[in-house]
Gaussian input, Z-matrix of N, CA and C with variables (Angstrom, degrees):
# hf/3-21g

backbone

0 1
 N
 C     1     B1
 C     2     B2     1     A1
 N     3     B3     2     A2     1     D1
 C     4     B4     3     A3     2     D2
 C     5     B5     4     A4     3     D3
 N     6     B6     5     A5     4     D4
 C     7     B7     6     A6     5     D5
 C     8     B8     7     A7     6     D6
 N     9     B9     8     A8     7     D7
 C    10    B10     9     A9     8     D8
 C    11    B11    10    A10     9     D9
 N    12    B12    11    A11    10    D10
 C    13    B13    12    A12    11    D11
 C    14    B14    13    A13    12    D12
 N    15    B15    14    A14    13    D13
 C    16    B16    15    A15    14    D14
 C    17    B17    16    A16    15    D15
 N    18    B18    17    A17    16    D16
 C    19    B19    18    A18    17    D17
 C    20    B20    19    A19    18    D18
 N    21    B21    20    A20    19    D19
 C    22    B22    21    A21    20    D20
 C    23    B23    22    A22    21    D21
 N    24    B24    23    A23    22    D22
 C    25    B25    24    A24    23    D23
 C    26    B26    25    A25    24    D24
 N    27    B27    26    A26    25    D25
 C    28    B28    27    A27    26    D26
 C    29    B29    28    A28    27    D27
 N    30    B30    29    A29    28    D28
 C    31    B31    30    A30    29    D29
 C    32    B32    31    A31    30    D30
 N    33    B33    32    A32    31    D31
 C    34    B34    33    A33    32    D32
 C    35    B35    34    A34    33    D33
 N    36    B36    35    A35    34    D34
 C    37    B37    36    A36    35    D35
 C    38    B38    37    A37    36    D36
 N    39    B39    38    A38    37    D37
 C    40    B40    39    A39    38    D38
 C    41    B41    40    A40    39    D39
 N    42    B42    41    A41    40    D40
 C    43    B43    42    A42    41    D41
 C    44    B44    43    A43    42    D42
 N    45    B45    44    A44    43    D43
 C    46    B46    45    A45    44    D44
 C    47    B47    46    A46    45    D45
 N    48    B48    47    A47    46    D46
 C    49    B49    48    A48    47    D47
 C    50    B50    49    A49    48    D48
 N    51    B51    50    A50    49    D49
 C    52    B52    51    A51    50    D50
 C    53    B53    52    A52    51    D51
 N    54    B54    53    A53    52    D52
 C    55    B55    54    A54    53    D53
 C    56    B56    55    A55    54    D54
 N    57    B57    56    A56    55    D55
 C    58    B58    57    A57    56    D56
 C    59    B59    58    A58    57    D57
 N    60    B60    59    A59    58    D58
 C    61    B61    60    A60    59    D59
 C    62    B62    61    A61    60    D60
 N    63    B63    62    A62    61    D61
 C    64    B64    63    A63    62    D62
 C    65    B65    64    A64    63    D63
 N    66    B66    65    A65    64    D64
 C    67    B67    66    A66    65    D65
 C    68    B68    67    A67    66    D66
 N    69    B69    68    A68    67    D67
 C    70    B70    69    A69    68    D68
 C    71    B71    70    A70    69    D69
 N    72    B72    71    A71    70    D70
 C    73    B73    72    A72    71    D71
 C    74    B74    73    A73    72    D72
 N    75    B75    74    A74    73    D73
 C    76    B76    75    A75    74    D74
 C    77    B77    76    A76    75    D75
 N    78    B78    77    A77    76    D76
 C    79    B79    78    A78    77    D77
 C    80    B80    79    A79    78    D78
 N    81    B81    80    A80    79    D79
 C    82    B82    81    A81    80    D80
 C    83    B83    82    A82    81    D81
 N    84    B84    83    A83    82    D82
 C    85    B85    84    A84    83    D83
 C    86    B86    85    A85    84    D84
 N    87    B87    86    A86    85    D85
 C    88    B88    87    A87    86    D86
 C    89    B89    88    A88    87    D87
 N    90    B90    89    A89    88    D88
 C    91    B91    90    A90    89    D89
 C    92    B92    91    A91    90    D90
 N    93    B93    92    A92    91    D91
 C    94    B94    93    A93    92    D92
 C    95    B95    94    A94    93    D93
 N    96    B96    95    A95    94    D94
 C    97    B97    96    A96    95    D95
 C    98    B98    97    A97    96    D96
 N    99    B99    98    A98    97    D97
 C   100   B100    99    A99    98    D98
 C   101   B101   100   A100    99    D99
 N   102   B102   101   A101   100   D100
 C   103   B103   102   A102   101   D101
 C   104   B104   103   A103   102   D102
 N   105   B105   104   A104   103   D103
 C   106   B106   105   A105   104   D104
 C   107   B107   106   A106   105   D105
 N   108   B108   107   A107   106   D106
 C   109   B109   108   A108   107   D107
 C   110   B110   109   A109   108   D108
 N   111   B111   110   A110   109   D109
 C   112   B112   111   A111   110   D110
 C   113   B113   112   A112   111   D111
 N   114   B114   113   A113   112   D112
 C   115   B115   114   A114   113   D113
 C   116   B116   115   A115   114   D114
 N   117   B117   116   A116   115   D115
 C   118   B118   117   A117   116   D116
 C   119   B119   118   A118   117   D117
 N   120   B120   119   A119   118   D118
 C   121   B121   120   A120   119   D119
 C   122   B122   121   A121   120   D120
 N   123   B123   122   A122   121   D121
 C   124   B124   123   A123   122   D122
 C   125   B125   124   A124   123   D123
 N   126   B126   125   A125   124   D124
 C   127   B127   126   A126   125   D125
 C   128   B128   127   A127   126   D126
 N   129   B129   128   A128   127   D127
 C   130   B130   129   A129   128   D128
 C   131   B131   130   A130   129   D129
 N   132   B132   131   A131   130   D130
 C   133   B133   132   A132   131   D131
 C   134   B134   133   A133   132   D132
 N   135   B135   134   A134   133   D133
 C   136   B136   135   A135   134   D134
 C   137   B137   136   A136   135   D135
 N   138   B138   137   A137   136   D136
 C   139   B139   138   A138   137   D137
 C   140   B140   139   A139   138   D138
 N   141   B141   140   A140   139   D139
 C   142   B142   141   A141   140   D140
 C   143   B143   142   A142   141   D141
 N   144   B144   143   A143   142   D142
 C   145   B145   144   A144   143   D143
 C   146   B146   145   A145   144   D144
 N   147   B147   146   A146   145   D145
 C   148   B148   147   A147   146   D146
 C   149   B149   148   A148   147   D147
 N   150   B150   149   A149   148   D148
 C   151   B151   150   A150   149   D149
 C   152   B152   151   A151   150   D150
 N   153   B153   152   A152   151   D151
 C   154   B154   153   A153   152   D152
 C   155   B155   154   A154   153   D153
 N   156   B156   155   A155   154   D154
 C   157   B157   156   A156   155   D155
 C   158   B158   157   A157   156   D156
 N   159   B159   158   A158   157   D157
 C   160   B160   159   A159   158   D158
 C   161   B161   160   A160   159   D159
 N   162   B162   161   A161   160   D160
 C   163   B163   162   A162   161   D161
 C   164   B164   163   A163   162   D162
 N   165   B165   164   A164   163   D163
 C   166   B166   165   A165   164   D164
 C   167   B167   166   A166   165   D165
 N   168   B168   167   A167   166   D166
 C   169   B169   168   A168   167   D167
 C   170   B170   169   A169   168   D168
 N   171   B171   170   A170   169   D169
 C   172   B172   171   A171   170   D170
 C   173   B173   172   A172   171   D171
 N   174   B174   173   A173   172   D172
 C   175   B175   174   A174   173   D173
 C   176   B176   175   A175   174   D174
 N   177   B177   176   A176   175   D175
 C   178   B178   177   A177   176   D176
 C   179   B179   178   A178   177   D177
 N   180   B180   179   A179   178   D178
 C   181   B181   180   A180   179   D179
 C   182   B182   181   A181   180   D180
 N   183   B183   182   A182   181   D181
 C   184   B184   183   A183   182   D182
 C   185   B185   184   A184   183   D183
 N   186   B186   185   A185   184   D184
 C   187   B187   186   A186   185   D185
 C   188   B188   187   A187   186   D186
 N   189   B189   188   A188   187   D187
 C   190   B190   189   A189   188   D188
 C   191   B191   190   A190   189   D189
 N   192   B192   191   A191   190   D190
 C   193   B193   192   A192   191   D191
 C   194   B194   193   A193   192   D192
 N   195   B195   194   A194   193   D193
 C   196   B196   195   A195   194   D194
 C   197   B197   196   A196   195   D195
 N   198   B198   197   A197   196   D196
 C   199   B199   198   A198   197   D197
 C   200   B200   199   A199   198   D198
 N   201   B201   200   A200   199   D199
 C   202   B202   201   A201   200   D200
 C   203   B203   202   A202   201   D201
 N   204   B204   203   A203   202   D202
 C   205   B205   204   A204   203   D203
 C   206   B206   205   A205   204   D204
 N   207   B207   206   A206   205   D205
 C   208   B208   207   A207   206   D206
 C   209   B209   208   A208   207   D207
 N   210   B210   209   A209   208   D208
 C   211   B211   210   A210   209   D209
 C   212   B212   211   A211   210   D210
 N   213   B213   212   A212   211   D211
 C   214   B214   213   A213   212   D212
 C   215   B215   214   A214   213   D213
 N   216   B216   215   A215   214   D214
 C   217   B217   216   A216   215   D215
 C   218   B218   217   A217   216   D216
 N   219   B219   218   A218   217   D217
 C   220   B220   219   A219   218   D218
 C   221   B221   220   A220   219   D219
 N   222   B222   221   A221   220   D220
 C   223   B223   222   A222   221   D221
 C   224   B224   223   A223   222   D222
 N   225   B225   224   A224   223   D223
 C   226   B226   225   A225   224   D224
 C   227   B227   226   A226   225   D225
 N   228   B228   227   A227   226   D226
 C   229   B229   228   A228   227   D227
 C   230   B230   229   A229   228   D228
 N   231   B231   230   A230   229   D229
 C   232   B232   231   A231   230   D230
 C   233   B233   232   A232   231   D231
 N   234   B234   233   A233   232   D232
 C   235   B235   234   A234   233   D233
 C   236   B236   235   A235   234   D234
 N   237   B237   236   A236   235   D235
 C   238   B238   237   A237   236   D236
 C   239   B239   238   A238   237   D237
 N   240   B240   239   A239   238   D238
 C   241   B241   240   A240   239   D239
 C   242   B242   241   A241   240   D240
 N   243   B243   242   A242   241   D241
 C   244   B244   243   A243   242   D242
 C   245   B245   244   A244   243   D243
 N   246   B246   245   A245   244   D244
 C   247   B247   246   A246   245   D245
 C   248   B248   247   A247   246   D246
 N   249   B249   248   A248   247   D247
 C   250   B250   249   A249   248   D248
 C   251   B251   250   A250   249   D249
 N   252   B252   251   A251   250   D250
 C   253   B253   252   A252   251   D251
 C   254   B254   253   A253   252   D252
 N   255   B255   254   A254   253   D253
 C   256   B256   255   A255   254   D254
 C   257   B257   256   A256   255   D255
 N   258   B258   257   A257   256   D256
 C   259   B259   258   A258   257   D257
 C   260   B260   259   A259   258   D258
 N   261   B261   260   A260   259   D259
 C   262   B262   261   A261   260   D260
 C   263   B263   262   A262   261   D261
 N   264   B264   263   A263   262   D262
 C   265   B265   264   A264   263   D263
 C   266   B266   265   A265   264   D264
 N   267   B267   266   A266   265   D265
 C   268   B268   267   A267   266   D266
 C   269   B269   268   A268   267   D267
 N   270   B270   269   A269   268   D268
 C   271   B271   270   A270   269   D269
 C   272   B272   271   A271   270   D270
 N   273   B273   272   A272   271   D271
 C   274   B274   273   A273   272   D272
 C   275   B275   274   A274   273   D273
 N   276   B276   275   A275   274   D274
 C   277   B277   276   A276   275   D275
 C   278   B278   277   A277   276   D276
 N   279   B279   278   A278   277   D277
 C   280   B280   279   A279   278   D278
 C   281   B281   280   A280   279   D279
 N   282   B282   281   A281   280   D280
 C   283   B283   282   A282   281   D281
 C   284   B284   283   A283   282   D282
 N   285   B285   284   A284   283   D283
 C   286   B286   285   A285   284   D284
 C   287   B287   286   A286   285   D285

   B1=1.4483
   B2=1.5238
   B3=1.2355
   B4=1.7234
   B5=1.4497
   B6=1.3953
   B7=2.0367
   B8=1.6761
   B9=1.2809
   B10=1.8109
   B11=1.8235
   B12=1.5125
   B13=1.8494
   B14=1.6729
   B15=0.9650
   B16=1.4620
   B17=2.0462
   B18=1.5050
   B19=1.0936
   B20=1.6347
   B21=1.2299
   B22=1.4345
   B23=1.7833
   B24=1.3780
   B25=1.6542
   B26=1.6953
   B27=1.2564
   B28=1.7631
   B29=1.5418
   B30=1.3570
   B31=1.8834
   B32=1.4620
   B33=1.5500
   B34=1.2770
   B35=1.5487
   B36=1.7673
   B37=1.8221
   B38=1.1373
   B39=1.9908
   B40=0.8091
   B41=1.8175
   B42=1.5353
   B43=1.7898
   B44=1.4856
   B45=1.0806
   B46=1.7402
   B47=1.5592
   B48=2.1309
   B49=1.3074
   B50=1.5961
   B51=2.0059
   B52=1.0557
   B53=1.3071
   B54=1.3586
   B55=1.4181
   B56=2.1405
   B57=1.5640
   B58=1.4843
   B59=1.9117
   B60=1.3075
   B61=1.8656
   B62=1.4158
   B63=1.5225
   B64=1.4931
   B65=1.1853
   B66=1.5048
   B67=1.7091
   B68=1.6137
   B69=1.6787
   B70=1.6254
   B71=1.8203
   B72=1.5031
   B73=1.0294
   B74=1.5334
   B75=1.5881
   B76=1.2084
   B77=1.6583
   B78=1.4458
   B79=1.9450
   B80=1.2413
   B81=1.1019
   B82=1.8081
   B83=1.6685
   B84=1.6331
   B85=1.9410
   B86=1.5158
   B87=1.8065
   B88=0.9459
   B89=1.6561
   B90=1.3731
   B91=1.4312
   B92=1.0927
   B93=1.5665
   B94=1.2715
   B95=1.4583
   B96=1.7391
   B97=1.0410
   B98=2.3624
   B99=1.8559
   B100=1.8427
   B101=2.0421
   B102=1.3446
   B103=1.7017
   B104=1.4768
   B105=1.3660
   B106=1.9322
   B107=1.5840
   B108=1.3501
   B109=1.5065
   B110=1.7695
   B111=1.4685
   B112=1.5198
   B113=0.9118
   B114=1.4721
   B115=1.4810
   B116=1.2866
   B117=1.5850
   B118=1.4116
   B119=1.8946
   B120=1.5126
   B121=1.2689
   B122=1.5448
   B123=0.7756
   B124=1.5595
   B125=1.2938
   B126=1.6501
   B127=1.0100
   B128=1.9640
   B129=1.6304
   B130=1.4608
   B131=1.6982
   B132=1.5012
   B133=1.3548
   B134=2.0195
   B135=1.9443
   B136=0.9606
   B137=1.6209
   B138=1.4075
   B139=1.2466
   B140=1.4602
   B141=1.5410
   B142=1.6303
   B143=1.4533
   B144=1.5313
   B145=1.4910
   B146=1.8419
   B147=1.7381
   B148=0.9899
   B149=1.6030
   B150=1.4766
   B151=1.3730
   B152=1.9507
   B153=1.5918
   B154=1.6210
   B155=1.9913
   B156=1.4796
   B157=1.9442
   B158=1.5629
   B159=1.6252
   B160=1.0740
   B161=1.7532
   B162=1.6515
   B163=1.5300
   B164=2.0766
   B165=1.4406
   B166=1.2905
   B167=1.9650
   B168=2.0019
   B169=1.7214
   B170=1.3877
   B171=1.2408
   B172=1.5935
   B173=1.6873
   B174=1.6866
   B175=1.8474
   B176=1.5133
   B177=1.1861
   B178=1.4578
   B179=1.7465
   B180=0.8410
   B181=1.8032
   B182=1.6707
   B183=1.5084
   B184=1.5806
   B185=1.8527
   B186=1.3408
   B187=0.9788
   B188=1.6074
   B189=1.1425
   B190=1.6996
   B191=1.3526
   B192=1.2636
   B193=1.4132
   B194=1.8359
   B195=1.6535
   B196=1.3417
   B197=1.9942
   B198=0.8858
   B199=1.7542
   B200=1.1648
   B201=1.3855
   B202=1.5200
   B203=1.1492
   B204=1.8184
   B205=1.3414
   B206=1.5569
   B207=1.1823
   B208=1.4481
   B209=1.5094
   B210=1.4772
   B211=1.4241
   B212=1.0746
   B213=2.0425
   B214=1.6168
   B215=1.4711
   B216=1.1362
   B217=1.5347
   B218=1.5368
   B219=1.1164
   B220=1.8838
   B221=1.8848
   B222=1.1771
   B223=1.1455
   B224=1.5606
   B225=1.5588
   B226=1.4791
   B227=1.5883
   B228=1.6670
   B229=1.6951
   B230=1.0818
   B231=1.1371
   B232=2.0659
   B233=1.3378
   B234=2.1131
   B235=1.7992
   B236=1.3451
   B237=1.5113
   B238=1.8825
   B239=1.6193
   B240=1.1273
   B241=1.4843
   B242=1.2209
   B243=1.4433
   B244=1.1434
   B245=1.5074
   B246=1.4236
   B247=1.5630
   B248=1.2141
   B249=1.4132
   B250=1.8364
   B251=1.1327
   B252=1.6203
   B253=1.1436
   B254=1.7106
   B255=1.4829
   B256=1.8932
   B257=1.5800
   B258=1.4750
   B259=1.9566
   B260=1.4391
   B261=1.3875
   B262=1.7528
   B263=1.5664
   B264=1.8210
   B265=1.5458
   B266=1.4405
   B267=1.5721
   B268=1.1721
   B269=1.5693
   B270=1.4440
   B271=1.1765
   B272=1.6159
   B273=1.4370
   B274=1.6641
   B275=1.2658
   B276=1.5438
   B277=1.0632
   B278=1.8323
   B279=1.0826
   B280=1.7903
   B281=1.3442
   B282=1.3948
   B283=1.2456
   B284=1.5734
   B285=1.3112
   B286=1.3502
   B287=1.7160
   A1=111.71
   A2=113.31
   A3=104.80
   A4=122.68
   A5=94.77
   A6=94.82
   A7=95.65
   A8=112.83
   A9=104.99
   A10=120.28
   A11=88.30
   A12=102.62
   A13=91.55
   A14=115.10
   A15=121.53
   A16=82.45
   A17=92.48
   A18=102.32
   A19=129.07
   A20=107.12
   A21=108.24
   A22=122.86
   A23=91.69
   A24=88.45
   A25=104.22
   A26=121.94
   A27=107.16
   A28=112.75
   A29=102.34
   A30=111.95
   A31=97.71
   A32=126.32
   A33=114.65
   A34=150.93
   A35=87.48
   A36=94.65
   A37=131.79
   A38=130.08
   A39=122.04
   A40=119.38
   A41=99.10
   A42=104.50
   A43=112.91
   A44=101.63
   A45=113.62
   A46=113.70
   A47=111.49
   A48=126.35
   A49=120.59
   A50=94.05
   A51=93.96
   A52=149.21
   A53=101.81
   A54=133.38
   A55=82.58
   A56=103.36
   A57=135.08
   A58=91.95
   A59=113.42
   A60=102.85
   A61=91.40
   A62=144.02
   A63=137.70
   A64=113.20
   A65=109.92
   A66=130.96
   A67=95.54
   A68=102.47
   A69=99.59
   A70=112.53
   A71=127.64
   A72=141.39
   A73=123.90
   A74=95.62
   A75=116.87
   A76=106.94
   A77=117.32
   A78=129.86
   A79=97.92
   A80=153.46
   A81=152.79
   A82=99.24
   A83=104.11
   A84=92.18
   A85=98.42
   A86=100.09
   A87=100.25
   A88=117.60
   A89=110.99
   A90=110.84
   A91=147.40
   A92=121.40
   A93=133.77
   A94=90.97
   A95=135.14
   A96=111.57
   A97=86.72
   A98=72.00
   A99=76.21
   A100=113.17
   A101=96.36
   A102=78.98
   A103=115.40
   A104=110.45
   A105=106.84
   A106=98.24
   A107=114.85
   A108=108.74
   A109=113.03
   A110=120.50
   A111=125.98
   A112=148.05
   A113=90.96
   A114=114.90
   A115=146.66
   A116=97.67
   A117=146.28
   A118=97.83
   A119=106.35
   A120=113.80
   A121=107.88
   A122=136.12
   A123=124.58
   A124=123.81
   A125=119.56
   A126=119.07
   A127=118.70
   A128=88.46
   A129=86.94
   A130=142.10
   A131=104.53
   A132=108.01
   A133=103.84
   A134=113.82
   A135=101.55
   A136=134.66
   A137=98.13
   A138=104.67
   A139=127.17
   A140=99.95
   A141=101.58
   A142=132.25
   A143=108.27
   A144=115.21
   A145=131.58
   A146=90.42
   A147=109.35
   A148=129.54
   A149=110.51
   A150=110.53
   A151=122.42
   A152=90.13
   A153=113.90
   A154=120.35
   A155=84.13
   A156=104.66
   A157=90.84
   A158=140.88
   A159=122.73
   A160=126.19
   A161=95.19
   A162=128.13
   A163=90.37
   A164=123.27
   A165=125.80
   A166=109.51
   A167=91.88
   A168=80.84
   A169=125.51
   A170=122.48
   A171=142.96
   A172=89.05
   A173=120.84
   A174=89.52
   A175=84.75
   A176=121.53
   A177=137.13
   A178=121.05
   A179=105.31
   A180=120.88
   A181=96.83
   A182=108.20
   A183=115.69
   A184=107.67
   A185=114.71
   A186=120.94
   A187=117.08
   A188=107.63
   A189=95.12
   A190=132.89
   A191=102.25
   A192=105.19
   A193=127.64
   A194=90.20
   A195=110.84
   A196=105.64
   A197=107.52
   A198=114.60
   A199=102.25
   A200=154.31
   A201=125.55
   A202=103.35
   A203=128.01
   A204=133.15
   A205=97.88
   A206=143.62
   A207=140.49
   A208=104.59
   A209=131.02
   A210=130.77
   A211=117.40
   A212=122.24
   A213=97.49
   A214=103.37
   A215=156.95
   A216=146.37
   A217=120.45
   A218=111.66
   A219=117.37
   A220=80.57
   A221=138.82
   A222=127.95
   A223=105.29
   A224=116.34
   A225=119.99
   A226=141.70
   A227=82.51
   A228=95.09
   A229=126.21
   A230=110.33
   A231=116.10
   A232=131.30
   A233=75.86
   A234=87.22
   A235=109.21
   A236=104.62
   A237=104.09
   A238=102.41
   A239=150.82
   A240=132.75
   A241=102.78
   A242=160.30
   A243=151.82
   A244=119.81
   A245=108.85
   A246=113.34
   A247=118.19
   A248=123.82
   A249=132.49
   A250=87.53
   A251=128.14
   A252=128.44
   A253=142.91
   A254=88.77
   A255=108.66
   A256=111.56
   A257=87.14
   A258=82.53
   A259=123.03
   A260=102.57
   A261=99.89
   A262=121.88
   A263=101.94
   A264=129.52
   A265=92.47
   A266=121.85
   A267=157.77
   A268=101.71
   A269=115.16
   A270=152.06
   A271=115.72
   A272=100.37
   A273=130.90
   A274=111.18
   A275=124.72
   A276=86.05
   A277=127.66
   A278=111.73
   A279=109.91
   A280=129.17
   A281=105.39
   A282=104.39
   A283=121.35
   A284=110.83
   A285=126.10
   A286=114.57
   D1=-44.38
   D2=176.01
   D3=-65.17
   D4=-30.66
   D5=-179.15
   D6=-60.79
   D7=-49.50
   D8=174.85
   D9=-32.15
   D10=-54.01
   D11=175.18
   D12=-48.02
   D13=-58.39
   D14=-133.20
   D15=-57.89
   D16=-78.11
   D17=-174.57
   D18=-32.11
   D19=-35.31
   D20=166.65
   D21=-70.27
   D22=-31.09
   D23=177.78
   D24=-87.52
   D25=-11.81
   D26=155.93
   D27=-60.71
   D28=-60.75
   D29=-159.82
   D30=-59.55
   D31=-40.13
   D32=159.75
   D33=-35.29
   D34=-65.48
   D35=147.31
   D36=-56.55
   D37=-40.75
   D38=179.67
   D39=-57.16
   D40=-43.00
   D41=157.88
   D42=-33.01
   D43=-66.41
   D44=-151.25
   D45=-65.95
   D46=-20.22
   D47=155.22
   D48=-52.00
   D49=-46.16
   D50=-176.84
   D51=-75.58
   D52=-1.52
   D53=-138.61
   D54=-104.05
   D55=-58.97
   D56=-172.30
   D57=-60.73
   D58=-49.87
   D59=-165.09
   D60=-84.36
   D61=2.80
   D62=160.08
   D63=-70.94
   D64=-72.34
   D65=155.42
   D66=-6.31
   D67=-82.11
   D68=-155.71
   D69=-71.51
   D70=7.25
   D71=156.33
   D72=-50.15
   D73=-70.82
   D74=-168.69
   D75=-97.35
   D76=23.68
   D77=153.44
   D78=-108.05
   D79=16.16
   D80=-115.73
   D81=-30.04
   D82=63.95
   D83=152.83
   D84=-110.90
   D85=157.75
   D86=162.76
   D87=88.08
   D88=-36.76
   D89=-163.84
   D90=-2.29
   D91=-60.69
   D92=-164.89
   D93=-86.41
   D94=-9.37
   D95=-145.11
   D96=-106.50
   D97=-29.53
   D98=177.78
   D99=-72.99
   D100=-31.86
   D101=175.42
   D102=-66.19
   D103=-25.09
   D104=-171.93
   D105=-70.87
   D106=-32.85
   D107=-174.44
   D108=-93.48
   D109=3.18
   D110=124.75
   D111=-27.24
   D112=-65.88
   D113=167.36
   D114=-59.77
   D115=-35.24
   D116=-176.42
   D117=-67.35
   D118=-58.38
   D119=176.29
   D120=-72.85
   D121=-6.41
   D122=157.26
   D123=-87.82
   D124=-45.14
   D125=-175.43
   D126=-64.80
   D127=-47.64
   D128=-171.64
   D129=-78.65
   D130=-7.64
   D131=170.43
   D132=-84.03
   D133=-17.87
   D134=161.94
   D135=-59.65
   D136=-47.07
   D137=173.93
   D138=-50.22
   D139=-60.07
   D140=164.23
   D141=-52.49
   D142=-25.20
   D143=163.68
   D144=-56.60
   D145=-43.52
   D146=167.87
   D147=-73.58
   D148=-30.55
   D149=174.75
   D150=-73.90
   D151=-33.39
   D152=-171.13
   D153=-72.04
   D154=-9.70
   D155=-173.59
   D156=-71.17
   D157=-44.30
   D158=-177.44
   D159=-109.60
   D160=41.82
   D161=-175.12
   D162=-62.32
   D163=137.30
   D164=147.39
   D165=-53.65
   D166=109.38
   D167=175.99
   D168=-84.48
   D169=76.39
   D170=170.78
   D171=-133.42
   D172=-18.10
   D173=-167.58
   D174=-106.94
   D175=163.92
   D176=145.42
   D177=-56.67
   D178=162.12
   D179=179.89
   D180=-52.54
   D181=-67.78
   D182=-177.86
   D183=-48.50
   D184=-64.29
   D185=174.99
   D186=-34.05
   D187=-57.85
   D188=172.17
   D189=-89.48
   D190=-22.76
   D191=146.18
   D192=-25.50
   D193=-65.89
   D194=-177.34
   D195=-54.15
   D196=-70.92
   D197=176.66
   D198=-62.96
   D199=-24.95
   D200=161.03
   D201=-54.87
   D202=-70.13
   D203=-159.34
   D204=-63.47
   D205=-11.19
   D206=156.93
   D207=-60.20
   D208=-49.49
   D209=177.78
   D210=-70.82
   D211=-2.03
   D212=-171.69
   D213=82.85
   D214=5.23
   D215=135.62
   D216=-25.36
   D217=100.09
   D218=-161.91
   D219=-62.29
   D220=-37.13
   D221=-147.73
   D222=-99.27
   D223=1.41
   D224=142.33
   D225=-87.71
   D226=-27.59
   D227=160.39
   D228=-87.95
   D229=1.85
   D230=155.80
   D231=-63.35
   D232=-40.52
   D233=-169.88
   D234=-71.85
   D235=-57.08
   D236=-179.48
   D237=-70.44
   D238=11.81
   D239=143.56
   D240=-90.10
   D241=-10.76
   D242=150.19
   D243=-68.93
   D244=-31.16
   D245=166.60
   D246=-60.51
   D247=-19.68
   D248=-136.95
   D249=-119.72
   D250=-45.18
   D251=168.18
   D252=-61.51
   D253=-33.04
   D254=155.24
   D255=-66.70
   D256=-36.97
   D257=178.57
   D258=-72.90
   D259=-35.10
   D260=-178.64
   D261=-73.12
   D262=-31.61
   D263=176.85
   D264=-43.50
   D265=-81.77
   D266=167.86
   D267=4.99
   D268=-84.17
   D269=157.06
   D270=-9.37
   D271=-77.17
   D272=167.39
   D273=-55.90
   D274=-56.35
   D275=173.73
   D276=-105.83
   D277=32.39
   D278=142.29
   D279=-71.58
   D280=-23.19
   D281=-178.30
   D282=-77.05
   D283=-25.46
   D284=178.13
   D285=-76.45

């Protein structure tokens, strides 16, 4: 039941990024920096979607997540550098 929580309060934020790197699109701040983090939100819950379909089902999403990006999986270190990058975007631009 909590990974449910969990998951909803990502897809939420990831909304609420998305909602904010449109916003700062169409004020033109930021630009080039809000389409990469557009992009970012499309690409990377795909990717992870796509990598996580042939997860062992005893682990969780996080769980394998975690031990790919322990092996060096370029396609886990995308995700959490694409996460890190929505987060700092995120961040930066409220402050402005």
């Amino acid at each position: 039941m909590i990974e449910v929580v969990i998951w909803i309060i990502l897809y939420l934020l990831l909304m609420i990024i998305f909602v904010r790197a449109i916003y700062s699109v169409i004020k033109k701040k930021q630009v080039p920096l809000a389409m990469i983090a557009i992009l970012v939100i499309i690409s990377v819950p795909m990717v992870s979607l796509m990598n996580s379909i042939n997860r062992p089902l005893e682990m969780s999403e996080f769980e394998f997540l975690a031990r790919e990006l322990k092996q060096g999986a370029l396609w886990a270190i995308f995700t959490i550098a694409g996460y890190l990058y929505l987060l700092v975007w995120f961040i930066l631009s409220l402050k402005k």
